[in-house]
C-alpha positions, 0 to 999 in steps of 0.5 A, a space after each residue: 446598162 444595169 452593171 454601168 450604173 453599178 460602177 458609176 455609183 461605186 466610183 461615187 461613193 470612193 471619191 466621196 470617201 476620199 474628199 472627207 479625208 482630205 477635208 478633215 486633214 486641213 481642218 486639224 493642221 489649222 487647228 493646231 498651230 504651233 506654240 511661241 517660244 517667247 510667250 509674255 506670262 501675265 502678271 498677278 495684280 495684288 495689295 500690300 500691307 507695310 509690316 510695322 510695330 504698334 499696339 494690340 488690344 485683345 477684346 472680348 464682345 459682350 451684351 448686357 443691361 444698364 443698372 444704377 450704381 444704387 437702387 433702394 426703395 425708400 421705407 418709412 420706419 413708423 406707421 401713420 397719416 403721411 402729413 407731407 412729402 416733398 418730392 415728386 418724380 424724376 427729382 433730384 435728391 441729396 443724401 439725407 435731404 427731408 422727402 416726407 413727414 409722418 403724423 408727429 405731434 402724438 409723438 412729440 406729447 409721448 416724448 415730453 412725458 418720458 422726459 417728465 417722468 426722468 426728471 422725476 426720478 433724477 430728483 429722488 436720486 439727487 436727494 438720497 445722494 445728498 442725504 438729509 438735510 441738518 434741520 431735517 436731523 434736528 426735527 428728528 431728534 426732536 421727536 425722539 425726545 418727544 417720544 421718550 418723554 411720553 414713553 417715560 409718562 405713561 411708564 409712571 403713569 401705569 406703575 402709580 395706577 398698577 399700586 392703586 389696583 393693588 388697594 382695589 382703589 381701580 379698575 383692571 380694565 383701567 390699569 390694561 388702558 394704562 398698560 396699551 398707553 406703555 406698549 404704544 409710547 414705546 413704540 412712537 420712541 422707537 419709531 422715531 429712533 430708527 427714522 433718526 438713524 437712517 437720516 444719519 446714515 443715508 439710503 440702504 444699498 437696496 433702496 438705491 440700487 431700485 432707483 437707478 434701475 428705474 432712472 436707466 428705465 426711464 432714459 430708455 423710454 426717452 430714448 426709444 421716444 426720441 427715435 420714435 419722434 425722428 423717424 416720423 421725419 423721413 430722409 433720403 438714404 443716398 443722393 440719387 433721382 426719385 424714379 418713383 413715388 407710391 403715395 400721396 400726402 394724406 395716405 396710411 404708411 406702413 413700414 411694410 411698403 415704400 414710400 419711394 424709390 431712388 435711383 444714383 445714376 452719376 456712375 452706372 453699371 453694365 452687366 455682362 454675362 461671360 461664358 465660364 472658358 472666357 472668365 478667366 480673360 478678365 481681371 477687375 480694372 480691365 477696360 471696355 468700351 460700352 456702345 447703346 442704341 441710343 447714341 451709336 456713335 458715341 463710345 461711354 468708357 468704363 472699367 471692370 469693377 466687379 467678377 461673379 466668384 461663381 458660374 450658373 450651373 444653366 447658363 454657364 456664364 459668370 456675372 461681370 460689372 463694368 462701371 462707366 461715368 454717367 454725370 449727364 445721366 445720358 446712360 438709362 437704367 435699363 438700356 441694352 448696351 454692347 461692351 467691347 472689353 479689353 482683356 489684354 494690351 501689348 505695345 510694340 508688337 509686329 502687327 499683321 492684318 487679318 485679311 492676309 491670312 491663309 489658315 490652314 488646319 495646323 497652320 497659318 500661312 501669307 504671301 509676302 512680295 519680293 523682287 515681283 513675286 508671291 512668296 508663301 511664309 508660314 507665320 506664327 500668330 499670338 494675340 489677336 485683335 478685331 483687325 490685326 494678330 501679333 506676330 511671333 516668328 516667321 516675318 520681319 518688320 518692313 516686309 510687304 505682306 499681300 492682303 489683296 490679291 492673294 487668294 488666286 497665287 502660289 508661291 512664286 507666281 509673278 505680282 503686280 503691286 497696285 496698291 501699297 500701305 501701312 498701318 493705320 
């Protein structure tokens, strides 16, 4: 009995064995069908862009600050009382337009006395340029006979007493009275000699050389009056707006603090900070396209007016002006702006977009549809813009170049053009 269940349970385990074999069998021989030789290949769906000519611009992005074209704080260049200013913040304000008055009527009083003091000294030149006058001459003479005559009496006069002392008729105190009478008639006579003489011949070279040197003096002090009495009366320096005012009428100005400040913003300026490898990009007249907050979609043109001729050793970077039109004063000193400058233009140049661009460490590659398929050219790009490069060699115009799709081929795969364009 125990051996007859034995084989039974043998015979089991065989047939089992066998039922697996055969069930795996099946299972592979459906698995595996055969392939169809006529199987359809699926075609890639791609974009392509019309290659055609047209411009390139070459830009360099920026950020900088909005300056006025001017900025000057207005000082005054005497002290004193401020009897009056004129302007008030925010105004608008013309090149030597009046905006305020310094204390002027001592100045006034100084200058009338300069003048007084001139006129003075150019009637004592008038006089000795002319000479003296001929009845002046005649008195004169008079007084030289006048005093020869006395002379002449008090000659004789001591000579008869001087024969009376001889006799002991006088005394020698008087004939020394008769003697001083001589020595001082002499005297008148040769006083009034010389005083001839002189009207005759005019003033002595010294004497009107003093003169004049006092007359140049004077006109000085005239002069240094008339700037004095000018200045009290301040004027703007250049046309602009009044950003600022500092002191009221009835302040002390000083010539050490401003009095106002002015600010010309018809023409702004934007300043750019460009890093020293990119400076040599730029040339004074390249144009650039400013952009602010305040107004997004509003483009302000300018153009390059002035390069830093140094680069700060900290930042590396080099100080570029961009001036721009601001007639509307809708550009504020201050603004943050972003400035798109064109460093380069070329008309005529075989345009390719950027979104076809397969690059490669020491190449740039694109797909180009011919006859259905992805064809892989290696192109050679020169200027580049924001959208576009130029093209160099490698592609002709009219070609379609795949700007969508193209990630997922190689070349020679089958394509299907869903999309076709050109340049904008």
């Amino acid at each position: 009995m125990r051996k007859t269940l034995i084989a039974i349970g043998i015979l089991l385990v065989i047939g089992f064995a066998f039922y697996l074999t055969f069930t795996d069998h099946g299972n592979e021989t459906k698995a595996s069908p055969p392939a169809h030789r006529n199987q359809i290949v699926e075609r890639v769906p791609v974009e392509v862009l019309l290659l055609q000519r047209g411009s390139l611009d070459q830009r360099l992005q920026l950020t900088g600050t909005v300056v006025p074209e001017a900025q000057v704080d207005v000082f005054s260049k005497v002290s004193g009382i401020l009897e009056a200013i004129e302007v008030e913040q925010g105004d608008e304000v013309k090149a030597d337009q009046v905006i305020a008055v310094v204390e002027r009527e001592e100045r006034e009083a100084k200058l009338q006395e300069s003048r007084a003091a001139l006129d003075v000294l150019k009637a004592r030149w008038t006089q000795m340029e002319t000479g003296a006058r001929p009845e002046e001459i005649a008195q004169a003479e008079e007084l030289v006979r006048q005093t020869e005559a006395r002379w002449m009496n008090s000659l004789d006069n001591y000579k008869r007493l001087k024969t009376l002392k001889e006799r002991d008729f006088i005394s020698q105190q008087r004939l020394d009275e008769a003697m001083l009478q001589v020595t001082v008639s002499e005297a008148e006579h040769n006083s009034a000699k010389e005083k001839l003489a002189l009207l005759r011949k005019g003033a002595r070279q010294e004497d009107r050389d003093a003169l004049l040197a006092q007359i140049r003096q004077s006109e000085a002090a005239v002069k240094l009056a008339e700037i004095s009495l000018k200045n009290a009366t301040i004027r703007a320096p250049i046309r602009g707006i009044i950003s600022e005012r500092f002191l009221d009428r009835g302040a002390f100005v000083s010539t050490a603090a401003p009095l106002i400040r002015i600010v010309a913003m018809d023409v702004v300026k934007v300043v750019v900070h460009v890093v020293e490898g990119e400076v040599a990009q730029i040339k004074p007249g390249s144009h650039g396209e400013i952009l602010v907050d305040t107004y997004p979609d509003e483009l302000f043109r300018g153009s390059v007016i002035r390069i830093s001729p140094t680069v700060d050793p900290q930042t590396r970077t080099a100080v570029v002006e961009i001036q721009v039109g601001n007639h509307d004063h809708r550009l504020k000193p201050g603004m943050f702006a972003r400035a798109s400058l064109i460093v380069q233009h070329r008309d005529g140049v075989l345009l390719l977009s950027k979104d076809s661009l397969l690059r490669q460490s020491d190449s740039s590659k694109v797909f180009v549809h011919g006859n259905g398929k992805a064809m892989l050219k290696e192109v050679m790009i020169g200027l580049q813009g924001e959208q576009y490069v130029e093209v160099l060699k490698g592609l002709e115009e009219g070609e379609e170049v795949i700007i969508a799709g193209h990630y997922e081929l190689t070349d020679g795969m089958p394509v299907d053009v869903i999309r076709s364009r050109e340049n904008p």
